[in-house]
N, C-alpha and C positions, 0 to 999 in steps of 0.2 A: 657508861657513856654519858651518863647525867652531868657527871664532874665537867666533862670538856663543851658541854651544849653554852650558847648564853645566860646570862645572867638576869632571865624576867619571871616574875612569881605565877607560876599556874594558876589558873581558877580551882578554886576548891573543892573537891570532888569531882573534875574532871579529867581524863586522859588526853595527857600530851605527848607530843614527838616531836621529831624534826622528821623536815622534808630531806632525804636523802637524794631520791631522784624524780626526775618529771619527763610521763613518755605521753604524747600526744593529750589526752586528758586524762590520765590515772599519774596518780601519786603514790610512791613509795612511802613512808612512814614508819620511821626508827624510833620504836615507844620507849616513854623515858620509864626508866623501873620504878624510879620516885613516885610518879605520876597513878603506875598504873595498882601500887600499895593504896594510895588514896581510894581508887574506885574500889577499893573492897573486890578486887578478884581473888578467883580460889588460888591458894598456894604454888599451886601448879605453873602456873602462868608470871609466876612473881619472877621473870626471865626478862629478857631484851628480844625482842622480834619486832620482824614488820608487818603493817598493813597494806595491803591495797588501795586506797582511798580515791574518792573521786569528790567534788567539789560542791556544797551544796551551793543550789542556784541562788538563795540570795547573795550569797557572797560574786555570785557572777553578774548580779543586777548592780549592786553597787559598786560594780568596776575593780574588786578585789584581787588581787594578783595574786599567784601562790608559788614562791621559788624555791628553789633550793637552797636549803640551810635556814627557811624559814620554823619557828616554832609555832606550831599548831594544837589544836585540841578536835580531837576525834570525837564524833556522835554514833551509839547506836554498831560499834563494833560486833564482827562475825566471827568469832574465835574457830568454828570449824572451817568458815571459808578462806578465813584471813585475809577479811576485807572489812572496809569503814568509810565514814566521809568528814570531811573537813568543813567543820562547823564557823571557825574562827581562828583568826592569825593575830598571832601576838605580837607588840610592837617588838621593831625589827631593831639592831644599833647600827647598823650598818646596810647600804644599800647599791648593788652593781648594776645595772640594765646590758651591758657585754662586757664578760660572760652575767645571763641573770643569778644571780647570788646574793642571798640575804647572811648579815650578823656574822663575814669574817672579818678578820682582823689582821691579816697579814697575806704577803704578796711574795712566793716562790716564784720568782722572775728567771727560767730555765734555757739559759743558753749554751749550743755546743762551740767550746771553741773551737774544731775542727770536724770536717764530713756534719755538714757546712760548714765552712771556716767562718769565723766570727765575722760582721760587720757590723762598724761602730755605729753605718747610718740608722743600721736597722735596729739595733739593740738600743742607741737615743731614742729612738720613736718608741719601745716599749717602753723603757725605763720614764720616758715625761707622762705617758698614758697611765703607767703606774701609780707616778707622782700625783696624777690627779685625782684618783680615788683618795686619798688621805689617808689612807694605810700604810700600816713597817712593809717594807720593801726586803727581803732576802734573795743577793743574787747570787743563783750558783751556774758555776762553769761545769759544763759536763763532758766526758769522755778525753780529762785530762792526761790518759792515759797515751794520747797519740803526740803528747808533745813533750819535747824534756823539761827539765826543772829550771833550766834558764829560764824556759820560754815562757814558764807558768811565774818566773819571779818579775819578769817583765811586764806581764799583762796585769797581773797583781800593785805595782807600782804604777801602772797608766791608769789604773781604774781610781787608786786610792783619791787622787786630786778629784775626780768625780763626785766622790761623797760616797763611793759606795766599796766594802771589805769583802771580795768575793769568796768563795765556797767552792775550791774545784773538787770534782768527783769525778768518780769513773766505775757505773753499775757492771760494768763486764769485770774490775778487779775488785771491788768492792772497796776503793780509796772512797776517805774522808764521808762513806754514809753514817757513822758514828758523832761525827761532829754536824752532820747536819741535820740529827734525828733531835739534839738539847736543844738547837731552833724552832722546831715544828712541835714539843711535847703540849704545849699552852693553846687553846683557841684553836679557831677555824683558818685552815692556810690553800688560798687558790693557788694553783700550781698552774702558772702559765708560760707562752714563749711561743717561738716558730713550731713548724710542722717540723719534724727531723731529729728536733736536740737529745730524744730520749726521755721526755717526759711520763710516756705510760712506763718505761722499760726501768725507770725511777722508781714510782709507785709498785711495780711488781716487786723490785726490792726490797721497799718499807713496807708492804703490805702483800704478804703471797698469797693470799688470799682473790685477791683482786682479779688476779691472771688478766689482765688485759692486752689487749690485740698489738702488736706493733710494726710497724714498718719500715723498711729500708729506704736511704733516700735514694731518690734520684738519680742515675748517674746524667742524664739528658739536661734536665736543669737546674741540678746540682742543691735541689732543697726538698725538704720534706715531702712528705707523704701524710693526707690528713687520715689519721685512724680512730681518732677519740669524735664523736659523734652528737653528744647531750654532756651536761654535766651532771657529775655524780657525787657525793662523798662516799671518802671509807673513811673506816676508822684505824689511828693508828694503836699498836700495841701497847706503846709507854706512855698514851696519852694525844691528846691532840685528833683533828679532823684532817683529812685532806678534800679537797675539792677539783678535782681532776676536770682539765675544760678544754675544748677543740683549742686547735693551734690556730695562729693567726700568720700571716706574713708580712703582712702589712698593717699595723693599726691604724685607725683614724684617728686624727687628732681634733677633738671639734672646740677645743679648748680657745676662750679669748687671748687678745694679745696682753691686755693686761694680766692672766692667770698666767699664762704661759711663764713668766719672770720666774713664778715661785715653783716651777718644777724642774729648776737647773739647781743643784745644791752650791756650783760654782758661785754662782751669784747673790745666794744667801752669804756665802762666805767672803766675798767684796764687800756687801755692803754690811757687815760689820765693824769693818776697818776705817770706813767715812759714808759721805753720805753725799747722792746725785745733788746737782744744779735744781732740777726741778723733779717734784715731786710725783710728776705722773709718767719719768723717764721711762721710756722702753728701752733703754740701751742698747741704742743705733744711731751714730751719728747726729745725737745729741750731745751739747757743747756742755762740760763739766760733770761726765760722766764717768763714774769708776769704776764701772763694771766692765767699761769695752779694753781691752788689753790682750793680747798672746796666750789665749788659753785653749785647748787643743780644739770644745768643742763650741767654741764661740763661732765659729763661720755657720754648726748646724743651728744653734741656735737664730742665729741673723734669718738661715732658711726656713723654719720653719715658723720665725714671727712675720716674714711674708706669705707663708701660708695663711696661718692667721688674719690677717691683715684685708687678706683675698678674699678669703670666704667671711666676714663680717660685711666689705662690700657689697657681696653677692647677695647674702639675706638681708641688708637694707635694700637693695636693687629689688628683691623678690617681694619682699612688701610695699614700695614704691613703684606700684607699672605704669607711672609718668617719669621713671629716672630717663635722665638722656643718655644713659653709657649702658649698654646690657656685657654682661658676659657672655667670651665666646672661646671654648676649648679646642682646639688643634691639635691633635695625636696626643701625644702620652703626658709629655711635660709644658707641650706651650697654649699657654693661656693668654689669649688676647683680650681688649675691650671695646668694642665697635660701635658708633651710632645708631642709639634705637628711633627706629623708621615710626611714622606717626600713624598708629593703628586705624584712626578713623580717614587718615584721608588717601591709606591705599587699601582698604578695606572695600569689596566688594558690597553694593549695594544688593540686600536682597529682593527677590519677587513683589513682597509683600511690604517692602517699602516703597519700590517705583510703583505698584500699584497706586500705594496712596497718595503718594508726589502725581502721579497723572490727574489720580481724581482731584485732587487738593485745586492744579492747574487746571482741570477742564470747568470748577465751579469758578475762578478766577475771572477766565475768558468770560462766560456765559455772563456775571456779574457786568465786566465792561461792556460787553454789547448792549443787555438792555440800559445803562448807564447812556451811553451811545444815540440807542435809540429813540430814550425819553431826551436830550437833549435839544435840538430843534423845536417841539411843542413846547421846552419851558421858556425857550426865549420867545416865542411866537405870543 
């Protein structure tokens, strides 16, 4: 397993693993065999197993985070209990916050094209949320088995203009897991996608070991069922990690409008050919632009760089509470922008401030009267 982990130097004389899984506060720990020859254990032990591990608390004072697929070094190990704690995290090369995952390297992007039938709205939103990690991307089609070979050479030609050479499979005949096991033998690969596509039912495949839970979609609203829970790695047989991770249906996209450009491959591929008017084009109806043209997914694009666009307003609006425009949401998709009302002058006066507006006014008066009253002796 040493072969497939990252490429960072242990401390010397100490036991390391990776972080395989993370349940509440206990860590999983897949010790490296390298690792644990260094500490001079007995022969016996010169094997692959895990520990138990829990996190020493300095590492939780200095804000330490400890994920999955992170490289670690174990203190103070229990070989009869098989348990240990986690001393220190080794720099990481790569880093995800959803799903949390340290040090992979590629992106198993798992869509079904049918039971749920494909959507391109939905598969863009993964594939840009993909793009933005900076990871290879592999995208495979699953349960090709329910469509003919036209229909897989169609889908295969819509995609190509995309930037992306898909992978169809189908774990119930066992098509094309052969060619997508020489993708996955190098590095750490997150296996993600909707709830539905056959993600865990993949992993059982590649790895029987696994046996994980799976579920039938939906017939009511025609999408997934979530069954994968935490993420985990297994390991596979020819090499390579997998990182198996809850489904999503909806990514978030929280990406700027200028990032956005560079996770359409379309548009790398225009602007190779020439180059915008101005330099800071977002390509939308800006005047000497190359990028806006007849390309299938240029309308989601345009949508989702007003997403963009929305929510950059919103978090300047949220750190300006003197903006005059607030955001205001209305059902599912309409977002309006309304007059923000002037907090201090329909804001209720408290107790404790008309208290001291009265007294402030009762010394005022009192002031004028004897003002008042010494006035006729000073003319006199």
């Amino acid at each position: 397993m040493s072969s497939d982990l990252p490429s960072t130097t242990p401390p010397d004389g100490k036991l390391t693993g990776t972080v395989v899984a993370v349940q509440a506060n206990y860590y999983f720990v897949q010790l490296d065999t390298t690792s644990a020859a260094s500490a001079n254990l007995p022969p016996a032990l010169h094997q692959p197993q895990q520990l138990l591990c829990t996190r020493r608390t300095r590492l939780k004072k200095i804000g330490q985070k400890v994920m999955v697929g992170d490289q670690v070094v174990v203190d103070q190990p229990d070989w009869q209990g098989k348990r240990g704690a986690i001393s220190q995290v080794l720099p990481r090369s790569s880093q995800l916050d959803r799903p949390p995952i340290a040090n992979a390297n590629q992106i198993l992007l798992v869509f079904a094209i049918e039971e749920p039938t494909l959507d391109p709205h939905q598969l863009t939103r993964f594939l840009v949320k993909a793009e933005s990690t900076g990871l290879q991307i592999c995208l495979c089609l699953s349960k090709c088995d329910l469509i003919d070979a036209a229909a897989q050479a169609a889908w295969h030609d819509r995609l190509k203009p995309w930037g992306y050479d898909p992978v169809f499979i189908s774990t119930y005949h066992g098509i094309g897991l052969e060619q997508l096991k020489q993708q996955l033998r190098r590095g750490m690969t997150i296996v993600s996608g909707p709830s539905g596509v056959g993600k865990s039912s993949l992993i059982n495949q590649l790895i029987p070991a696994a046996d994980l839970r799976v579920s039938e979609v939906s017939g009511k609203l025609g999408r997934g069922r979530h069954t994968t829970r935490h993420v985990e790695l297994f390991e596979l047989a020819d090499g390579g990690l997998l990182a198996d991770t809850p489904g999503f249906n909806q990514p978030d996209l929280d990406c700027s409008p200028e990032a956005l450009t560079q996770y359409f491959p379309e548009i790398a591929q225009r602007l190779q050919t020439g180059n915008c008017q101005f330099n800071n084009c977002r390509h939308h109806a800006e005047p000497g632009c190359v990028v806006q043209g007849e390309w299938e997914r240029y309308p989601l694009y345009v949508q989702f760089l007003t997403e963009a666009i929305e929510r950059q307003q919103q978090q300047q609006q949220q750190a300006d509470p003197d903006a005059i425009m607030k955001r205001k949401v209305r059902g599912k998709d309409q977002v309006t922008y309304e007059p923000r009302l002037n907090r201090h002058k329909y804001r209720q006066e408290s107790r404790r401030s008309t208290k001291q507006s009265v007294q402030v006014m009762k010394g005022r008066v009192e002031d004028f009267l004897d003002h008042s009253d010494q006035a006729p002796d000073e003319e006199a």
